[in-house]
NUDO-280128 format. One record per residue: x, y, z of N, C-alpha, C in turn; residue in one letter. Coordinates in steps of 0.05 Angstrom, whole numbers, plus 5000, padded with zeros to 4 digits. Layout:
BEGIN
XYZXYZXYZA
...
//
This chain:
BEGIN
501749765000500050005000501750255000X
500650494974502550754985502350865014X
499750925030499250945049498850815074X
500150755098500950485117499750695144X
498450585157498750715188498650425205X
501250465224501350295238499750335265X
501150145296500450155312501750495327X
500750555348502850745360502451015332X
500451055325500151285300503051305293X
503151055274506651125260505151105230X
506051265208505651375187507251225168X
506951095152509951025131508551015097X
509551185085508851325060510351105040X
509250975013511750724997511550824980X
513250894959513950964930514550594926X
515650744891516150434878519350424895X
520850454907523350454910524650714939X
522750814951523050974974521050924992X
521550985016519250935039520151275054X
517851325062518251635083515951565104X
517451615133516051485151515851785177X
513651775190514051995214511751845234X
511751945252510651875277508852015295X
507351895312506252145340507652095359X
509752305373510552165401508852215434X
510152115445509052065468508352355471X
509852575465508552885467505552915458X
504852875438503152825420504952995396X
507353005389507853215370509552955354X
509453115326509952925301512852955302X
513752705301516952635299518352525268X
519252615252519752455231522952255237X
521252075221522851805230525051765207X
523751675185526451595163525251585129X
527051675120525751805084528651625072X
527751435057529551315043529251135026X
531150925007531150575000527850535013X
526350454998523450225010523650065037X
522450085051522349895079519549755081X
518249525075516049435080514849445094X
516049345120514249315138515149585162X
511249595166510949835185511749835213X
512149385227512949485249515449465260X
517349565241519849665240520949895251X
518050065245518550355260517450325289X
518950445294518050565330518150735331X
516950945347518051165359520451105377X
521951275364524951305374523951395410X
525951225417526851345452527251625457X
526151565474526551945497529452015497X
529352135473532452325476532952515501X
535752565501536652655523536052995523X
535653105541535353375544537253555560X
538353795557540453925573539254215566X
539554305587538154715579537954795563X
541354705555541754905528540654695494X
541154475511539654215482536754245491X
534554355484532754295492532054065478X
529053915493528253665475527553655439X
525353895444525253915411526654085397X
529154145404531954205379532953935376X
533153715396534153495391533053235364X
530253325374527653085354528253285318X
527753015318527453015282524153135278X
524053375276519953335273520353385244X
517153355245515253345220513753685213X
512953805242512354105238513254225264X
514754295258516054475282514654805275X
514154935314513855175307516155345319X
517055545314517455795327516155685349X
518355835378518755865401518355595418X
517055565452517055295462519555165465X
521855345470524155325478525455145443X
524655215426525555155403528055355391X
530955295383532955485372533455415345X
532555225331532955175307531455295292X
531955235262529555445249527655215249X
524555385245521955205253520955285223X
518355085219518155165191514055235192X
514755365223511555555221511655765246X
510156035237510856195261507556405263X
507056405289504556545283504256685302X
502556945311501657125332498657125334X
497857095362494757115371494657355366X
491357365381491357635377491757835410X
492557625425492957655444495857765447X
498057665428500057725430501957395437X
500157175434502356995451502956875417X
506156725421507756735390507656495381X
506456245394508455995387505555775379X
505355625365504055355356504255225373X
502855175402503254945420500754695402X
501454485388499754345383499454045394X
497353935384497053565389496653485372X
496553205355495453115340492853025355X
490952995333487753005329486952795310X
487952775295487352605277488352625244X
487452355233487752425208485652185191X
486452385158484052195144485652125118X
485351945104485551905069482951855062X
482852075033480852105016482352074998X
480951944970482251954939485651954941X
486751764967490051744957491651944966X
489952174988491552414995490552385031X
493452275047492952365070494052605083X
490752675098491352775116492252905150X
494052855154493852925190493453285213X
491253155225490953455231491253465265X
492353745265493753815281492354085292X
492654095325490954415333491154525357X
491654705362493754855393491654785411X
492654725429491754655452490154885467X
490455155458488755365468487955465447X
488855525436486955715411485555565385X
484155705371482655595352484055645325X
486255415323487755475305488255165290X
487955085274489054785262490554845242X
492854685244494354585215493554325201X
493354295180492754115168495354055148X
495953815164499253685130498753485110X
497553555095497553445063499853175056X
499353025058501252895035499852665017X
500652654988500652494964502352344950X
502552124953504651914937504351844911X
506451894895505951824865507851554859X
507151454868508351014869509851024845X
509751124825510250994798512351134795X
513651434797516051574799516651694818X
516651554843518351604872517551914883X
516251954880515452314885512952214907X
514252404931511852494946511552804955X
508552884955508553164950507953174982X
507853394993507653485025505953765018X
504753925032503254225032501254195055X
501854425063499554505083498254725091X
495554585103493754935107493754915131X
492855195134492955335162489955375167X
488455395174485655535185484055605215X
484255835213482756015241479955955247X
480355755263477755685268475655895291X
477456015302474656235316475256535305X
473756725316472657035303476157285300X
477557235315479957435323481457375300X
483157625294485157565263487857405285X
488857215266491357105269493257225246X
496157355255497957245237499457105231X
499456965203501756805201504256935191X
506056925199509256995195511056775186X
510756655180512356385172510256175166X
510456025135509155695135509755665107X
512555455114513155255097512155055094X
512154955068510554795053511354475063X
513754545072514854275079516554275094X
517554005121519154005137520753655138X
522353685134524353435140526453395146X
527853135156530753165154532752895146X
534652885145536352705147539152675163X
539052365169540352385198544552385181X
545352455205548152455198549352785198X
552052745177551852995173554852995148X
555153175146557253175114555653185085X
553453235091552453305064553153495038X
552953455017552553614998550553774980X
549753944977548954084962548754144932X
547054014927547154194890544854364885X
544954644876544154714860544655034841X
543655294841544655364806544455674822X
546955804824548056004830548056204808X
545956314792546756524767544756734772X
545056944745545057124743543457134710X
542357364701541157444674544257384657X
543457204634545356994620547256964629X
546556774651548656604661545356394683X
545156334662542156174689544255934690X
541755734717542755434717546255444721X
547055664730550055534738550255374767X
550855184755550454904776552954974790X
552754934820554254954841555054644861X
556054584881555454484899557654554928X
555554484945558154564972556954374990X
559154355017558854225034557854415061X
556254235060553654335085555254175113X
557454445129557954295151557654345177X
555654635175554454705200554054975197X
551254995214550555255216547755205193X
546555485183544555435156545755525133X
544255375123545155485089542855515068X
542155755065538655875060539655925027X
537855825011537555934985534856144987X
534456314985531556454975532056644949X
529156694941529256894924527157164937X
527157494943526357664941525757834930X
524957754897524757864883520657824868X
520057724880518057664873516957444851X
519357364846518857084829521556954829X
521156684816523256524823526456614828X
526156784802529156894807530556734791X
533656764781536356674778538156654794X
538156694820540056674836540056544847X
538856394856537956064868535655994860X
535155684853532855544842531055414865X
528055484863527155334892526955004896X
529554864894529654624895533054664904X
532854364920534854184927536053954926X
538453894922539253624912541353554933X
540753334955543053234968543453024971X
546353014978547852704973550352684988X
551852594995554152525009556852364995X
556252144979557352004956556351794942X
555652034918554352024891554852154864X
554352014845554652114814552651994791X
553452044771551552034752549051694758X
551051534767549551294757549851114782X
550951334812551251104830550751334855X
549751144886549251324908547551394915X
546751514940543751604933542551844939X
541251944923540252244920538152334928X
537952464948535852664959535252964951X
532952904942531753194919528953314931X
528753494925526353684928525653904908X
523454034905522354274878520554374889X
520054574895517854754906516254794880X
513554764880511654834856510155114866X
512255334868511055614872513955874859X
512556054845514056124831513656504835X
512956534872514556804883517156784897X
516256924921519656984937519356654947X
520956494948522256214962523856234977X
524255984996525656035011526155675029X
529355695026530255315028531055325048X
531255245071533955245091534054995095X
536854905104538754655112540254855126X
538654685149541454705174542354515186X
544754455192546154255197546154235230X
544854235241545054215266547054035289X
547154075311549053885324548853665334X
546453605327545153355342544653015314X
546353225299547852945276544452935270X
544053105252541153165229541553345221X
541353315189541253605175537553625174X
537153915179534054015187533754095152X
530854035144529654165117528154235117X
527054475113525054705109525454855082X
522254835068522054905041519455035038X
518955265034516355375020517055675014X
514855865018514756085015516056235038X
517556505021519156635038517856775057X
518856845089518156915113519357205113X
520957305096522157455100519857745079X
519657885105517458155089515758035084X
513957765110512257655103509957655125X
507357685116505157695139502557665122X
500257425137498657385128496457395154X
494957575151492357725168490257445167X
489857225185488257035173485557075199X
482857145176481457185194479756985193X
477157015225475856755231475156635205X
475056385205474756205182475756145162X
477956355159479356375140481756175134X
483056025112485255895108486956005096X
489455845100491655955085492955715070X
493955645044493955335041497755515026X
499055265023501855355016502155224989X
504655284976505255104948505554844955X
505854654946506954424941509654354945X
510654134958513454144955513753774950X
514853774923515053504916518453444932X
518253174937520753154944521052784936X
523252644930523852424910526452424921X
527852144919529652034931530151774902X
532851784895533851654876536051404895X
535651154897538551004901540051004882X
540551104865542350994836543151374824X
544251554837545351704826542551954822X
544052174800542952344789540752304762X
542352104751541052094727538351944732X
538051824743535851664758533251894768X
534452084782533252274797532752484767X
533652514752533152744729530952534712X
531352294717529052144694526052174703X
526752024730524452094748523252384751X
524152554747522952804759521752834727X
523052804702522052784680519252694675X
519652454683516752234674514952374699X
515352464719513652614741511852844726X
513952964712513053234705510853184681X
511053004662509052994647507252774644X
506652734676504852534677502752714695X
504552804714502652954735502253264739X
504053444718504453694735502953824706X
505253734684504053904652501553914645X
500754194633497454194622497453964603X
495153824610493753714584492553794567X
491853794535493253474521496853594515X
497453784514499953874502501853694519X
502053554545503753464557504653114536X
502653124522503052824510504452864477X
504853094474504953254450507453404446X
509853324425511853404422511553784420X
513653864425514054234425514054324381X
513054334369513154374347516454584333X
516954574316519954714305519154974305X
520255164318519555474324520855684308X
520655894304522656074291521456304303X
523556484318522856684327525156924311X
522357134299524157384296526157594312X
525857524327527357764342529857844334X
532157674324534457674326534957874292X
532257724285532657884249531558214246X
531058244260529258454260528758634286X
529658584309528658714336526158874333X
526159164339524559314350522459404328X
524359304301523559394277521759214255X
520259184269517758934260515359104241X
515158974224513059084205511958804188X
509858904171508658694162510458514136X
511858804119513358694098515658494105X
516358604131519558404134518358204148X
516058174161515957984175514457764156X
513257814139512357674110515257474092X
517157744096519857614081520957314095X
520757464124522257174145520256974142X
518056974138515756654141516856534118X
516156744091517156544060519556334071X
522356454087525256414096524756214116X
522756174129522456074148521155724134X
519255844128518555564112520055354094X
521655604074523855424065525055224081X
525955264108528055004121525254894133X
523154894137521054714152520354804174X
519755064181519255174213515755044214X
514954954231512454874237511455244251X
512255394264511455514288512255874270X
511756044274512656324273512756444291X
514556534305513656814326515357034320X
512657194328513857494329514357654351X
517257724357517157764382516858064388X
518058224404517758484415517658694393X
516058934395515159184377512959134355X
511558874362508558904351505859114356X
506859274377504259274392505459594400X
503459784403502560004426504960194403X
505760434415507660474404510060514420X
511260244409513460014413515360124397X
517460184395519360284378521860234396X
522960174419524760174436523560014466X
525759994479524659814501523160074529X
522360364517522160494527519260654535X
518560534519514360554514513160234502X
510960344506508460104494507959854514X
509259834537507959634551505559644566X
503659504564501059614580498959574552X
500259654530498159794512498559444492X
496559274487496959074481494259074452X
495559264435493659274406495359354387X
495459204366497459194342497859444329X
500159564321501459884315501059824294X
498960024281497360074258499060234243X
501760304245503160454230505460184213X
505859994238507659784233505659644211X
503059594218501159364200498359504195X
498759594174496159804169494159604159X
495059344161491959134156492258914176X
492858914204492158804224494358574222X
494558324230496058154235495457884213X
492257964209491057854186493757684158X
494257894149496357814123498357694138X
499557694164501257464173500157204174X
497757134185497056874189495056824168X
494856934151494156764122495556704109X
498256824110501256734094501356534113X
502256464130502556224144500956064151X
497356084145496655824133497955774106X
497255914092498755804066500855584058X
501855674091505455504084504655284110X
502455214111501855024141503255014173X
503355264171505055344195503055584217X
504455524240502355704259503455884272X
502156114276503756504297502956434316X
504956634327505256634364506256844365X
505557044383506857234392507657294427X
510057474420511557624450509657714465X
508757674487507157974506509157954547X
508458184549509558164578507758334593X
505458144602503158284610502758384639X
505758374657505258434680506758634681X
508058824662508559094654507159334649X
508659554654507459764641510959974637X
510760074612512060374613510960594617X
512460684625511561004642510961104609X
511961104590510761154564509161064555X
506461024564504460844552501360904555X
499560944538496860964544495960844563X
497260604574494260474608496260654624X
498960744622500360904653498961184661X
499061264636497161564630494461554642X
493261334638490461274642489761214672X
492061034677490960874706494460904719X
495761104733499061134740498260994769X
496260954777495660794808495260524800X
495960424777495560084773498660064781X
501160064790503260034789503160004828X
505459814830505859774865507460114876X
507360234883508560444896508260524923X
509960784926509160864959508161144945X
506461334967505361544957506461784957X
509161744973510861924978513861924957X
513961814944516061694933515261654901X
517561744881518061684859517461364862X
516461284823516660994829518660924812X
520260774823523160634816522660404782X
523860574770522760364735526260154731X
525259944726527759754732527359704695X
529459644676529259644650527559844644X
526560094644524860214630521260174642X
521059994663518660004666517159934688X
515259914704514459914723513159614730X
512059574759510459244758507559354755X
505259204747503059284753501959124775X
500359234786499859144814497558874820X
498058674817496858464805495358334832X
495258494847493958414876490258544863X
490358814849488058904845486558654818X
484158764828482658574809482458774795X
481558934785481559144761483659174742X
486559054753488259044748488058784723X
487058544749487158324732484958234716X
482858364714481558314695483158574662X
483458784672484858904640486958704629X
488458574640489858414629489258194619X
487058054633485057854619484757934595X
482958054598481358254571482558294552X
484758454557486758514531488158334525X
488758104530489957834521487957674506X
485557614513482957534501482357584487X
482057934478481158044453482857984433X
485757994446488358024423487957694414X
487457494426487657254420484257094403X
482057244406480157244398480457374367X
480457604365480957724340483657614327X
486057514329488057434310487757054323X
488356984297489456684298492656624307X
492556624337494656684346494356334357X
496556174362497055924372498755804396X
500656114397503156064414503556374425X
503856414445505056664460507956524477X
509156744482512456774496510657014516X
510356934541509657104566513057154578X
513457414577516157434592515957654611X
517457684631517657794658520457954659X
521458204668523658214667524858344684X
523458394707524058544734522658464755X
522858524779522358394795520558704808X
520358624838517258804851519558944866X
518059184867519059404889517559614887X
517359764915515959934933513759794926X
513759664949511559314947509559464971X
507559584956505659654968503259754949X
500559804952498659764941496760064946X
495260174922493760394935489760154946X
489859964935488259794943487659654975X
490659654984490159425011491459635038X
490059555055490859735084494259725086X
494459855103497859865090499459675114X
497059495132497359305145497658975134X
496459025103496458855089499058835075X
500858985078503559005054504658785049X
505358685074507258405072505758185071X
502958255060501757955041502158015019X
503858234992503158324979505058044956X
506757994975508957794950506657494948X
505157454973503957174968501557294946X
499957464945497757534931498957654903X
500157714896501957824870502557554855X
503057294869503857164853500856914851X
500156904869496556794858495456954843X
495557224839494257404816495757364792X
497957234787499157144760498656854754X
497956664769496456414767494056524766X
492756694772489656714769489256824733X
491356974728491057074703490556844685X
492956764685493856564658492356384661X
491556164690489256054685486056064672X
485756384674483256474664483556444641X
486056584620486756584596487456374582X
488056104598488355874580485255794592X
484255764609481255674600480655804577X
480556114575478656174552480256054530X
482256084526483755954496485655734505X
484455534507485655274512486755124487X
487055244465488655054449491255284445X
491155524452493455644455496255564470X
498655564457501355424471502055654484X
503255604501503855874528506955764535X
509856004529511555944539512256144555X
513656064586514056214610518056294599X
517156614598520156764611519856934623X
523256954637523257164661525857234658X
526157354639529357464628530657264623X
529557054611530256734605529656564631X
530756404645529856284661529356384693X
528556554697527356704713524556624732X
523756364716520556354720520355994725X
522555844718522655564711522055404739X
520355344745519755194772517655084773X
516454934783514454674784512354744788X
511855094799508755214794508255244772X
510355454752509655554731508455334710X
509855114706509554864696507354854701X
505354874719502754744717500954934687X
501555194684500155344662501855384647X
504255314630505455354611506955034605X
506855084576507254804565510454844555X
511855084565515755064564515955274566X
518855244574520355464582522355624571X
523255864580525255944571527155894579X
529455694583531255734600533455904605X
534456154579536156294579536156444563X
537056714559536956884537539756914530X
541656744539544856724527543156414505X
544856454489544356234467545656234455X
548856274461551256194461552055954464X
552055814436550955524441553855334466X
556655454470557355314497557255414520X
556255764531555355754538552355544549X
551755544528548055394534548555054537X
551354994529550754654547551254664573X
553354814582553154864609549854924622X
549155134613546555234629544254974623X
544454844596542154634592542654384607X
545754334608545654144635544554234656X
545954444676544554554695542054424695X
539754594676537554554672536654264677X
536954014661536553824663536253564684X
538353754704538453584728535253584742X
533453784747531353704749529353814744X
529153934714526754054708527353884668X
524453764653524653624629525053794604X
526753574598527453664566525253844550X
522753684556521053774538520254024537X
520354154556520254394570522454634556X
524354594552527754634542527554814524X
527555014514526055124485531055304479X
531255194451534155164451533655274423X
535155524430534455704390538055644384X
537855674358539855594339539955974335X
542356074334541456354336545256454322X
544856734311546856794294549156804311X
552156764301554756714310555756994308X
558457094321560757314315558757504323X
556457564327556057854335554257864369X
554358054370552658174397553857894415X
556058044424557857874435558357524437X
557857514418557457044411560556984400X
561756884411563856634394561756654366X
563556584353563456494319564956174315X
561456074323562255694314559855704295X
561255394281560055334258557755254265X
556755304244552355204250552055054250X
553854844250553254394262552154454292X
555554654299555754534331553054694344X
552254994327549455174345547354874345X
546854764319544754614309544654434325X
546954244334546354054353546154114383X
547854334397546254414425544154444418X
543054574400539454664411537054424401X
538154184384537653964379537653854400X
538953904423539253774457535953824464X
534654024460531854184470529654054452X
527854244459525254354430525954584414X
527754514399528954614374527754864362X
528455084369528055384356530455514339X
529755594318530855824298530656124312X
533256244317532656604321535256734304X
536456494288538156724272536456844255X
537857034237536857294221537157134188X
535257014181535556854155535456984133X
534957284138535557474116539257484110X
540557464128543157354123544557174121X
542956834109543856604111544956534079X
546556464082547956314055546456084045X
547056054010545255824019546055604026X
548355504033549155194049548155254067X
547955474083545955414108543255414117X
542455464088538655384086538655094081X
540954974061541154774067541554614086X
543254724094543954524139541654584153X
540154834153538454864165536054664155X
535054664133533854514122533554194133X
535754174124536953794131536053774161X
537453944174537953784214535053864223X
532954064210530754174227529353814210X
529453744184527053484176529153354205X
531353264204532553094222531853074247X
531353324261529953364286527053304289X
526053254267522253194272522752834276X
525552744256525352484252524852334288X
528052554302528252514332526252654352X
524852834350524453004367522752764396X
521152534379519452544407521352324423X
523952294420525952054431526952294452X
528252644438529452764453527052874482X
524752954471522453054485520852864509X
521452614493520052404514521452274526X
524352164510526151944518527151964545X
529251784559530251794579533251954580X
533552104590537352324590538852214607X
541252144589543052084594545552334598X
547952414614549152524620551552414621X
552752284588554652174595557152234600X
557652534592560652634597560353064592X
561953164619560853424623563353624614X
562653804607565453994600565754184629X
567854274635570354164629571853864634X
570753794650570553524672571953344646X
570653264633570753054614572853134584X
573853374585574153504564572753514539X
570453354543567553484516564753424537X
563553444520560953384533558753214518X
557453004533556252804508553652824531X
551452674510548152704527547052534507X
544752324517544152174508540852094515X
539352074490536352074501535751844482X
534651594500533751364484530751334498X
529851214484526351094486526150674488X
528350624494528350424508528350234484X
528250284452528750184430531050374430X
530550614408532950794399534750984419X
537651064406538451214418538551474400X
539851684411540851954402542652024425X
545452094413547152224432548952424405X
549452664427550752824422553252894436X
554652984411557753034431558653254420X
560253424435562053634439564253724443X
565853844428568453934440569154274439X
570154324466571354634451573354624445X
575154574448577654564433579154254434X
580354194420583154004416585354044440X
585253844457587653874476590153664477X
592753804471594853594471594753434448X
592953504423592753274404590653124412X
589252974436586952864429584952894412X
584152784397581552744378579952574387X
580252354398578652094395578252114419X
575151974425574252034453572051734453X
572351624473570251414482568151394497X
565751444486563451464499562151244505X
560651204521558850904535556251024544X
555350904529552150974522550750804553X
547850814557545850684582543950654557X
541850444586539550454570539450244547X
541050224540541849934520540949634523X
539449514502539049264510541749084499X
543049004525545648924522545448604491X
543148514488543248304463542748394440X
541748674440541048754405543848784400X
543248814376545748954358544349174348X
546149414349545549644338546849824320X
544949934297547350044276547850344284X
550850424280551450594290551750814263X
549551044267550651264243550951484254X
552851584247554351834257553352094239X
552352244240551352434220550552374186X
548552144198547452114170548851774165X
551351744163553451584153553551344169X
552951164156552550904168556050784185X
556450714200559250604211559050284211X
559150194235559849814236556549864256X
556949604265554549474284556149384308X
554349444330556049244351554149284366X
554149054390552248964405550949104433X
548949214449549349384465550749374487X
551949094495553749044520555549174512X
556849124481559449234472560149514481X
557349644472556449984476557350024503X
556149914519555150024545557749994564X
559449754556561549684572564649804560X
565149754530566849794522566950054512X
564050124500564350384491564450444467X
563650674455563450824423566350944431X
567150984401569751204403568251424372X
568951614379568651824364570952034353X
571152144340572552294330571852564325X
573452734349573553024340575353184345X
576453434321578253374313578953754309X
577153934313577554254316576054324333X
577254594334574754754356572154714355X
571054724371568254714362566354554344X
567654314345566754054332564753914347X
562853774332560053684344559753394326X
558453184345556953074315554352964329X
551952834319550352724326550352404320X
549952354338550451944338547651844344X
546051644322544451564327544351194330X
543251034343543350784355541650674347X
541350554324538550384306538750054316X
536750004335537049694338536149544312X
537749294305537049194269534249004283X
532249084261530248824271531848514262X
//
């Protein structure tokens, strides 16, 4: 059974390959017991013995819990904090009980004086090792409570020497993968910016000793995409402490009688066999359980975005020229990105104002998407609807839709302001004007992008006692949007950016069907950042443009090696094809039919990570479907004379034989033990050399 309750209210949760177990102790307070390898049987657990207590050790810094609050002689961090209205600070609770309905238990929990319950959520997904945790809060009598703290999730693991992975960057430089050793004290990832951010990702990956294909890995992903907030603290009592949800910091939620407060989700998954294990799983997780339907079953189509050909300077004639250009090599998709709309001429006006510049297209958008039925291809356009420029008809109209203070200039970060997405007036104009724009044009695909974050985070709408709810309600008013807007146009494709990966986290995923992961597309730059990426968010998701060389600061590599990084993804075009030669309508041509041949092996298949740059001196990646393979390899330069490099493929049925073709070109056959044990050797042989290797089992 996923769900077990023993004798002694002991709890034990089963995946296909993990068990997570917690307890009631003799306090009545929840103890967590052990998250690991599968354990069958329930009466294995006990509640652990009466640990020792000393002044300064109190008892519960010592216990492993399940929900710890603030105060009650508690010094660790707790992962809930709240004020009566009386003034007293701390969660004295009991357990009460609990229930399973439909596969989701519940245990509920409630202070011994006040009229306050927590309720902790958890759901087991058996089939890819993921169990989700979340919980609500609710005021059960008339007086306001605040909450000041409530993470989505609390756990730990015993010992100590842990490691850390996850992605330390910045606007193009996302996904730079880090790790450190966690050896005391906390070690807090958050973001304060009002959405996910680049500077830390709301997920964690720990391990002690492990790698690609061996060890065992402890992971987590927060599915909420405002301010976050991770801590691991390593405490002294040989347990590292885990706390994961929404950030506490500039945080307060006014919860009045009857009122709830429910938190994100926090999936958390445990791999015995390495990373790659843990990246497959979180894969097959994501598009079984989290992605909109039907698009989750449904490859990312071949994209071409103008921007790179044309920037600010979008009109109907040139953007007519790029579709003819575009169709030539086989683009399924068109988009048009920034300076369609308002008057857009620079990144300095027109946000807010979301109706097509009648000077740019004096016959509507019309003559774009009847040229591209023509050519069986479908538009999408740029919008960034949680903007405004101070140069713009809605700023002029409505300068109190923006977060500000009343005393104070409002601070424009890139040229433009936030709009205040706590107001409903707010969020219905943005409805509206996305609806109409998507109602009147045959539009299929939008790029929603974000490019600043919130400040003077305050509202002319909410008491100014309300401020520090303003980051939790700002970011449900951007789930409230887009959910409205894909109900009304549900066959519309929706991709999430936030100055490239800005936005990539396991909420946004629930209303957009991919991501941006970066606006460097610098194709070695981007295997670095697409590894990053990969470790635990899916390929399919991956959106990887093939984009022009030598200028606006790019290395100048040949269009194999752009073509096969972004062949790693869901394959997008953003070079400027008004300047392509024709051998490279030709290459373009060839690798985009070649990528429809592969796409649903790279989109669906299983990733392999077989060799990393610099580590490895190239970098190889491999996605098979349990028949075929596809791997790609890389080099930046030639070192010492090496050329030849030996790769060892997974995933292999060690008795087929498989034919091996290297860019097109048939080689020998050999068997998949051969593969897997002995290994491919490859040849490469200049800078910036690439090839694509495909693995045909012979019937």
């Amino acid at each position: 059974m996923a769900i077990s309750i023993g004798e002694n209210n002991v709890f034990l949760l089963n995946t296909k390959n993990c068990s997570y177990s917690f307890s009631v102790d003799q306090e009545g307070l929840l103890r967590h017991l052990y998250w690991g390898a599968r354990i069958d049987t329930i009466e294995d657990f006990k509640n652990e013995p009466y640990v020792w207590e000393q002044g300064f050790h109190p008892l519960n810094d010592v216990k492993r819990e399940e929900c710890s609050s603030f105060g009650t002689m508690r010094f660790k961090e707790t992962s809930f904090k709240v004020t009566y209205a009386d003034g007293v600070r701390d969660f004295r609770y009991r357990y009460v009980g609990h229930t399973i309905e439909n596969g989701e238990l519940t245990v509920l929990l409630e202070d011994m004086v006040y009229p306050l319950q927590m309720h902790l959520h958890y759901k087991v997904y058996e089939d890819v090792d993921i169990i989700e945790k979340r919980r609500t809060v609710k005021n059960c009598g008339n007086e306001v409570i605040s909450v000041e703290r409530l993470h989505s999730g609390e756990c730990s693991l015993p010992g100590a020497g842990w490691n850390l992975k996850n992605f330390n960057g910045m606007w193009n430089s996302d996904f730079d993968a880090y790790e450190q050793r966690i050896m005391g004290g906390k070690t807090v990832l958050e973001s304060l910016r009002g959405t996910t951010g680049h500077v830390a990702n709301p997920s964690f990956i720990l391990y002690q000793n492990a790698g690609e294909t061996y060890g065992e890995v402890y992971y987590g992903a927060l599915a909420w995409s405002g301010n976050f907030k991770i801590v691991l603290e390593q405490t002294p009592y040989e347990y590292l402490n885990i706390l994961a949800g929404m950030s506490d910091t500039d945080f307060e939620w006014r919860l009045t009688g009857g009122a709830t407060l429910e938190t994100p989700a926090l999936y958390l998954g445990y791999s015995p066999d390495g990373f790659d294990r843990m990246s497959n799983a979180m894969g097959e997780f994501s598009r079984r359980y989290v992605m909109p339907k039907p698009m989750a079953a449904k490859p990312l189509s071949v994209l071409y975005n103008s921007w790179e050909a044309t920037y600010f300077d979008v009109n109907e004639q040139a953007q007519v020229q790029l579709i003819e250009k575009a169709a030539q090599i086989g683009v399924e998709l068109f988009v048009m990105d920034d300076g369609w709309f308002g008057q857009r001429s620079d990144d300095h006006a027109g946000l807010g104002d979301w109706r097509v510049n009648a000077v740019k297209f004096p016959n509507g958008l019309a003559p774009l998407t009847e040229k591209l039925k023509s050519y069986g291809m479908q538009f999408g356009l740029w919008i960034e609807p949680e903007m405004v420029n101070h140069d713009s008809e809605l700023y002029r109209a409505h300068s109190d839709w923006v977060y500000h203070y009343a005393s104070r200039p409002v601070m424009e970060g890139r040229y433009q302001y936030m709009l205040d997405l706590t107001r409903q007036d707010v969020q219905q104009y943005i409805i509206g004007e996305i609806d109409q724009l998507l109602t009147e044009n045959d539009i299929s695909y939008i790029k929603w992008d974000m490019n600043r974050g919130l400040s003077e985070v305050a509202s002319a709408m909410l008491d100014r006692s309300e401020f520090k709810s303003i980051w939790y309600r700002h970011t449900k008013g951007f789930y409230h949007i887009i959910q409205s807007l894909r109900a009304l146009h549900p066959e519309v494709e929706w991709e999430a950016c936030a100055s490239g990966g800005g936005r990539v986290d396991y909420g946004a995923m629930q209303y957009f069907e991919e991501f941006w992961p970066s606006d460097n597309t610098d194709p070695l730059d981007r295997l670095s950042i697409q590894e990053g990426y990969s470790y635990l968010y899916p390929i399919k998701y991956m959106r990887a443009w093939v984009t022009d060389s030598g200028n606006n600061g790019k290395r100048a590599m040949p269009l194999l090696f752009r073509l096969h990084c972004s062949m790693c993804g869901a394959l997008g075009i953003g070079l400027n094809l008004n300047e392509c030669k024709e051998e490279e309508f030709e290459l373009l041509e060839k690798y985009v039919g070649l990528y429809k041949e592969i796409r649903s092996i790279i989109q669906f298949g299983q990733l392999h990570r077989l060799a990393s740059l610099p580590m490895d001196g190239l970098q190889a990646v491999q996605y098979e479907n349990g028949k075929e393979s596809v791997l790609f390899a890389f080099l930046d330069h030639p070192s010492r004379w090496r050329t030849a490099f030996t790769i060892r493929p997974r995933g292999l049925d060690a008795k087929t034989c498989y034919r091996v073709e290297i860019e097109g070109q048939q080689q020998q056959k050999y068997s998949g033990a051969f593969l897997m044990n002995s290994g491919l050797t490859i040849t490469l042989n200049h800078d910036y050399a690439s090839c694509m290797v495909r693995l045909l089992p012979e019937s």
